[in-house]
MDAnalysis code that builds the backbone (N, CA, C; Angstrom):
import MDAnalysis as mda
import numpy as np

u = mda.Universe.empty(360, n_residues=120, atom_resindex=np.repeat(np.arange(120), 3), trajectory=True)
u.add_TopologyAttr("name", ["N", "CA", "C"] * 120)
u.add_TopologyAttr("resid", np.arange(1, 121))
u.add_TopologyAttr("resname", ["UNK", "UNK", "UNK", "UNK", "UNK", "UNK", "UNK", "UNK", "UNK", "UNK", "UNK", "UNK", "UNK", "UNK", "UNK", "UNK", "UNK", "UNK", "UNK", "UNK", "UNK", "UNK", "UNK", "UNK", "UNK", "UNK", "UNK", "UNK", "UNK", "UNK", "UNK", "UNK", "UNK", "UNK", "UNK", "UNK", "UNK", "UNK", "UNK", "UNK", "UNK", "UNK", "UNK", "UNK", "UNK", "UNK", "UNK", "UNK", "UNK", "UNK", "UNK", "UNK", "UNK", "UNK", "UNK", "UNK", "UNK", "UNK", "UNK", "UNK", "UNK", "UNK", "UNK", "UNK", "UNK", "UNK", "UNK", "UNK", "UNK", "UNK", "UNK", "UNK", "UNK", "UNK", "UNK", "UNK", "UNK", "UNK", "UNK", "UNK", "UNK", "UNK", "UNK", "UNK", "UNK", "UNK", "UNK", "UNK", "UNK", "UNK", "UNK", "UNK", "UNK", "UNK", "UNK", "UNK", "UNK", "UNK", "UNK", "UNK", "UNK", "UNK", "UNK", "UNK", "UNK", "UNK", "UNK", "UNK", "UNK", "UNK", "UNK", "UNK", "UNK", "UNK", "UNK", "UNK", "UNK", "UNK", "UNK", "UNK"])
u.atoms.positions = np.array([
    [-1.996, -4.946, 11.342],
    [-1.555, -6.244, 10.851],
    [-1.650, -7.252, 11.990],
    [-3.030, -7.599, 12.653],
    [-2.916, -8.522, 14.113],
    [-4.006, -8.844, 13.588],
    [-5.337, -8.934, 12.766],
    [-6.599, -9.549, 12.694],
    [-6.945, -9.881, 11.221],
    [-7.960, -10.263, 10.611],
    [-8.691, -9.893, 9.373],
    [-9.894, -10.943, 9.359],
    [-10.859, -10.944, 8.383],
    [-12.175, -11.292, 8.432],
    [-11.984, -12.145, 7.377],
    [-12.285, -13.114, 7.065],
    [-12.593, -14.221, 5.945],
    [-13.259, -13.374, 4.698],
    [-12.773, -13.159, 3.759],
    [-12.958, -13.115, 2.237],
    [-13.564, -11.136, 2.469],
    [-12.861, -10.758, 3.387],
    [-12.576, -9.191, 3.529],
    [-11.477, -8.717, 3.269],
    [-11.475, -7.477, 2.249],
    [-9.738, -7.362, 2.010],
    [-9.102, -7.074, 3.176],
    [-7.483, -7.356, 3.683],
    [-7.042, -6.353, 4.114],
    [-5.699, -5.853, 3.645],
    [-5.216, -4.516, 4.802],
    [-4.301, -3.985, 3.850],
    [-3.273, -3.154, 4.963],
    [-2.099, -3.011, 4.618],
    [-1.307, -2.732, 5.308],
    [0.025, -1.976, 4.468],
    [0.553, -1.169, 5.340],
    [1.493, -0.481, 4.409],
    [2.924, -0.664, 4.826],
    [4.013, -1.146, 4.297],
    [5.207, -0.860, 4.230],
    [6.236, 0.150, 4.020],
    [6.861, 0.808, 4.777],
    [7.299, 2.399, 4.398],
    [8.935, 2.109, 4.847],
    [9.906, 2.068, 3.559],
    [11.189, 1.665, 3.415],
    [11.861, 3.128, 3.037],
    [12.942, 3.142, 3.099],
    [13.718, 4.699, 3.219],
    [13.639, 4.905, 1.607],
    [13.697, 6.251, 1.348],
    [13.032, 6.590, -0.515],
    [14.244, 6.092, -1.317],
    [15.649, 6.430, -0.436],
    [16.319, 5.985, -1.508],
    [16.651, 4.566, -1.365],
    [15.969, 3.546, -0.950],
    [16.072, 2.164, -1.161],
    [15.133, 1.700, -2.507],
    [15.566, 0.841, -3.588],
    [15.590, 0.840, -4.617],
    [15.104, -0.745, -4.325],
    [15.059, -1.787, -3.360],
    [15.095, -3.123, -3.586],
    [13.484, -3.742, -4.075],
    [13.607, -4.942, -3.935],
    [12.522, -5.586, -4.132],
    [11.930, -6.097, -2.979],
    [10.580, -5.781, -3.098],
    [9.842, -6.136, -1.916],
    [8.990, -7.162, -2.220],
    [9.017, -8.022, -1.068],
    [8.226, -9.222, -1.295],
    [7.686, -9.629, -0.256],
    [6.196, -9.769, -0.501],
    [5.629, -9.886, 0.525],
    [4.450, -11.651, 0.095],
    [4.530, -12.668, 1.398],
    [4.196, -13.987, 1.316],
    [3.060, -14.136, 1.952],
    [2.095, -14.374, 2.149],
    [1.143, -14.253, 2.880],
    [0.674, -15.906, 3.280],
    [0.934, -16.743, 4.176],
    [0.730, -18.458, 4.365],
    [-0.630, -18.335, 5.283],
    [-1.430, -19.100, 4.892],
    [-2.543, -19.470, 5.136],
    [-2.638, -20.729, 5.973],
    [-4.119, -21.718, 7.093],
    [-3.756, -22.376, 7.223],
    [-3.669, -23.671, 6.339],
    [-4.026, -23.549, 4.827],
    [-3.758, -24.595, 4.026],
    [-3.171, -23.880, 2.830],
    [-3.004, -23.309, 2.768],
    [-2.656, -22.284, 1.406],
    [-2.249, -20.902, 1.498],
    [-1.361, -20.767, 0.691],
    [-0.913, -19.102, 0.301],
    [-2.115, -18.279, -0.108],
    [-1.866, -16.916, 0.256],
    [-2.866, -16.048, -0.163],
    [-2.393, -14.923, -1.017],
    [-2.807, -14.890, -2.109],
    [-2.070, -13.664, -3.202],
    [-2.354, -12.946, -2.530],
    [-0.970, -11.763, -2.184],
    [-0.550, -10.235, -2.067],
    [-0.774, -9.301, -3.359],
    [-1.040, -8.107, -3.226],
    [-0.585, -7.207, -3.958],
    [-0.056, -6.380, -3.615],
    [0.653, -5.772, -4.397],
    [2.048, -4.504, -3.529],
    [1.451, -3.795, -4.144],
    [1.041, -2.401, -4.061],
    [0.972, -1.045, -4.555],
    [2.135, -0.175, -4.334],
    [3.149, 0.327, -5.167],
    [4.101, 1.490, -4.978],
    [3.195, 2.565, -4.696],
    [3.486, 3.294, -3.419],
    [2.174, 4.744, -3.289],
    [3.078, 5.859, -3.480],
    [4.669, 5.416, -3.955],
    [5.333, 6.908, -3.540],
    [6.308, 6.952, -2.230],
    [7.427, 7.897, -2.450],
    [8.087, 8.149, -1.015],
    [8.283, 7.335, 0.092],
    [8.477, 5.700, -0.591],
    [9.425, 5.206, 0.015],
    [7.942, 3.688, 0.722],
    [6.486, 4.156, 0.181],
    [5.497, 3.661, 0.940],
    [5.036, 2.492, -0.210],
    [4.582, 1.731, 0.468],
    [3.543, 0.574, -0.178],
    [2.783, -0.394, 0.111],
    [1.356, 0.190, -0.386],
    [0.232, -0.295, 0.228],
    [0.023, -2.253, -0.337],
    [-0.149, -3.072, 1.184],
    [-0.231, -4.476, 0.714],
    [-1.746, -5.159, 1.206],
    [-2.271, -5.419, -0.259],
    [-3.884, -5.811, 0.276],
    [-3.541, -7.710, 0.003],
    [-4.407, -8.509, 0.738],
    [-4.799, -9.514, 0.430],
    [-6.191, -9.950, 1.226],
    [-6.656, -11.272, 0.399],
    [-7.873, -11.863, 1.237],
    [-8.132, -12.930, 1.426],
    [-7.856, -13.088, 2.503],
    [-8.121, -14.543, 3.245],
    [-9.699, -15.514, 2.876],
    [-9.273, -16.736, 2.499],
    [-10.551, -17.180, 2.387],
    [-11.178, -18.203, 3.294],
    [-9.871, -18.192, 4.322],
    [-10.648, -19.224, 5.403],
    [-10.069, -18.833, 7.194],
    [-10.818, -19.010, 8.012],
    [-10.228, -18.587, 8.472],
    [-8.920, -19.549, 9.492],
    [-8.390, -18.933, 10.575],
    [-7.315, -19.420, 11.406],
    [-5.997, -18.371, 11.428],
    [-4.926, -19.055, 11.311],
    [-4.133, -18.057, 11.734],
    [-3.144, -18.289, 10.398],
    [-2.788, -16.976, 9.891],
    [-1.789, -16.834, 8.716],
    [-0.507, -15.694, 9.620],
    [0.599, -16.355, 8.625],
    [1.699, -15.698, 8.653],
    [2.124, -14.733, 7.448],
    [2.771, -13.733, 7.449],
    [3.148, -12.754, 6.573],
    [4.091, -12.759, 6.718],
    [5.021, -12.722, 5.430],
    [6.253, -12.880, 5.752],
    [6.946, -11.821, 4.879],
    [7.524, -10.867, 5.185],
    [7.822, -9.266, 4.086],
    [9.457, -9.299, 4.107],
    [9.836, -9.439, 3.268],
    [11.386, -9.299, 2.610],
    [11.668, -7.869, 1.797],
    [12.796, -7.567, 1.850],
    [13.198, -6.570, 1.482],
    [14.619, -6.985, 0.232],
    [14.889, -7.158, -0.832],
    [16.038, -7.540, -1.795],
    [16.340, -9.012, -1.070],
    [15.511, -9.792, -0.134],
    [15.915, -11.198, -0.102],
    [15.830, -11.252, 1.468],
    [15.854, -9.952, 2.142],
    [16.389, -10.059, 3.856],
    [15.183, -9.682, 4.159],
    [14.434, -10.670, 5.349],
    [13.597, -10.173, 6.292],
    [13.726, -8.968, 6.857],
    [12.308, -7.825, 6.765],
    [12.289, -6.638, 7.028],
    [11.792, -7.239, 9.088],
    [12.405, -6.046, 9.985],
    [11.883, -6.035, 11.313],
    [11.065, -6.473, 11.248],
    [10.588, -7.562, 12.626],
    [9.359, -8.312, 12.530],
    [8.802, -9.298, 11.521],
    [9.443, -9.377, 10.859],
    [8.823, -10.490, 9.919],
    [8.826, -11.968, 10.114],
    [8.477, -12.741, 10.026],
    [7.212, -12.802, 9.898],
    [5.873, -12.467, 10.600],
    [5.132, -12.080, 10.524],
    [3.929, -10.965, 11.158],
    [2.777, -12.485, 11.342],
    [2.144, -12.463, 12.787],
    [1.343, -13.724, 12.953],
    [-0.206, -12.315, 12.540],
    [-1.161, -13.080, 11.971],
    [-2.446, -12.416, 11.976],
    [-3.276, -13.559, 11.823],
    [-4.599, -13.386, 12.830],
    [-5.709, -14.134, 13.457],
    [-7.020, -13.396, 12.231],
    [-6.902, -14.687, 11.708],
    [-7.921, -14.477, 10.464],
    [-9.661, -14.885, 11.006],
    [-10.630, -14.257, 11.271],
    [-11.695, -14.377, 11.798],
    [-13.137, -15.001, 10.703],
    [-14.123, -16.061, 10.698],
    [-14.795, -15.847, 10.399],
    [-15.623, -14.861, 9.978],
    [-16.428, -14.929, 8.531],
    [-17.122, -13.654, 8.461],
    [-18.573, -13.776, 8.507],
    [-19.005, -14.236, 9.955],
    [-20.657, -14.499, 9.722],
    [-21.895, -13.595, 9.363],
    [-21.255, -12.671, 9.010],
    [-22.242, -11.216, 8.117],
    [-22.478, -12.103, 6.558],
    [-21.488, -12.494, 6.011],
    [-21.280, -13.347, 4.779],
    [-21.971, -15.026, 4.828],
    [-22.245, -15.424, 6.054],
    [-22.937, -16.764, 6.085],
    [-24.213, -16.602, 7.186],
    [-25.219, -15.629, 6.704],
    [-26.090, -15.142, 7.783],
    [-27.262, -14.294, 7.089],
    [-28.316, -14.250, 7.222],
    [-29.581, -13.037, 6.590],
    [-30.769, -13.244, 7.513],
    [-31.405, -12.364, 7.324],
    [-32.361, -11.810, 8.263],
    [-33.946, -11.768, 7.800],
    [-35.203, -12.342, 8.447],
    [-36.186, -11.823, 7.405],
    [-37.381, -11.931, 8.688],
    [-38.276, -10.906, 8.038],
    [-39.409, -10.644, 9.083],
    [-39.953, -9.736, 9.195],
    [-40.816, -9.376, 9.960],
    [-41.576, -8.231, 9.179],
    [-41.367, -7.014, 10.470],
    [-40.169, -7.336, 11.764],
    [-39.660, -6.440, 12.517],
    [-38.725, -5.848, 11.615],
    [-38.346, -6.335, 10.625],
    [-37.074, -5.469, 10.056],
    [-37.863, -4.329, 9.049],
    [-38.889, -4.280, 8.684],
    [-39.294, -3.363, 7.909],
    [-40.523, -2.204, 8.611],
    [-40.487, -2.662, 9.563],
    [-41.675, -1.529, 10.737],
    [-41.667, -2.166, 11.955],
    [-41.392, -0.979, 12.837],
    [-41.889, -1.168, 14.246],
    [-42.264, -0.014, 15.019],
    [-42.631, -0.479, 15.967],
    [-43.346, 0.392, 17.173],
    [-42.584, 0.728, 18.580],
    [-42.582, 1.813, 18.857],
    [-41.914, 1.840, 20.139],
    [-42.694, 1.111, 21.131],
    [-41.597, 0.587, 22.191],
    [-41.940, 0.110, 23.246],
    [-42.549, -1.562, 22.872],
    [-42.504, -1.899, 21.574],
    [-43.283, -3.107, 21.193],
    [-42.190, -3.823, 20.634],
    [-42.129, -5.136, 20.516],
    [-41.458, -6.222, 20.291],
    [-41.344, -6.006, 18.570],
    [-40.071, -6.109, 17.949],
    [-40.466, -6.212, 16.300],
    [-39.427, -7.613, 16.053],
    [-40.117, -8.347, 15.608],
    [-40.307, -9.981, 15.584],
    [-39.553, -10.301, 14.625],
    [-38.567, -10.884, 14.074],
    [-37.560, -11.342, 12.638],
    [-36.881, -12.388, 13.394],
    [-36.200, -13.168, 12.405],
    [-35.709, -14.320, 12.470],
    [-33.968, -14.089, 11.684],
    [-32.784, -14.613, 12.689],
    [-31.955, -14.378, 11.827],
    [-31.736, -16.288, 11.173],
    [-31.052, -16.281, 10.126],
    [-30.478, -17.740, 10.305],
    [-28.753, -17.440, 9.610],
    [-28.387, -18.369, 10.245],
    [-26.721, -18.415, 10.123],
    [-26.424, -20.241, 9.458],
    [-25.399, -20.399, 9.075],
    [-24.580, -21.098, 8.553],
    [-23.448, -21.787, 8.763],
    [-22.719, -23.063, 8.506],
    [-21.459, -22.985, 8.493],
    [-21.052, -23.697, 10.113],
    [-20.300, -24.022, 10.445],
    [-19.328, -24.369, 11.376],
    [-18.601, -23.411, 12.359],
    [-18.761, -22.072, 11.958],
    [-18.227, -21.301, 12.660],
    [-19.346, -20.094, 12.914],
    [-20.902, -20.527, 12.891],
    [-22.231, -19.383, 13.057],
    [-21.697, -18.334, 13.992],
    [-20.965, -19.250, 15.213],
    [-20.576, -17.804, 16.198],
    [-22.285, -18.054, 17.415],
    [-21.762, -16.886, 18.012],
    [-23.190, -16.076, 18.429],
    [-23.745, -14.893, 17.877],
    [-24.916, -14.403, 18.173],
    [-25.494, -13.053, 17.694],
    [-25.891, -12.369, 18.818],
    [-25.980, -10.885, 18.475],
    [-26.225, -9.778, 19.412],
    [-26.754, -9.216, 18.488],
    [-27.973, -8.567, 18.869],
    [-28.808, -7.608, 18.455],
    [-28.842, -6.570, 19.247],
    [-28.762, -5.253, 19.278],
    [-28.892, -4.058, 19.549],
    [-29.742, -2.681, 18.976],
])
């Protein structure tokens, strides 16, 4: 619960003692907007919480337990661009090459936040 990727789920689990019975509520603040949570009950006291960010910057989580902030709450997480999602590749290195020889493609990127690229 410290990172996540722009319009990638993520997910995190809450694990409260079995015989606690309350309501859990979990807020997820964005930097312009809330982001729907979902709670999954998994059982034995656990529950899995996905959401997805659609922009990035920094969101707060904020997890209640029957009304009372659970330890740590509110939780800061650094929401990251997803330049895999604003980015494609084309050329004719991506479909054959040769050892020891150059294989030639072009990436292009997008957006305000392109980043840099590394190829490996």
């Amino acid at each position: 619960l410290k990172e996540g990727v722009v319009y990638k789920e993520s997910a995190f689990k809450v694990q409260t003692p079995e015989a606690e019975t309350g309501k859990l509520v979990v807020r997820v603040e964005g930097p312009d907007s809330a982001c729907k949570a979902t709670i999954s009950d998994q059982g034995g006291g656990c529950s899995q919480v996905t959401y997805t960010p659609k922009q990035p910057g920094d969101y707060l989580v904020h997890v209640t337990l029957d009304g009372e902030k659970i330890p740590g709450s509110a939780f800061k997480v650094q929401v990251k661009p997803n330049l895999a999602r604003d980015a494609r590749a084309e050329g004719p290195g991506l479909s054959t090459a040769t050892v020891r020889a150059a294989a030639k493609f072009k990436v292009y990127t997008k957006g305000p936040d392109a980043g840099s690229l590394e190829v490996q």
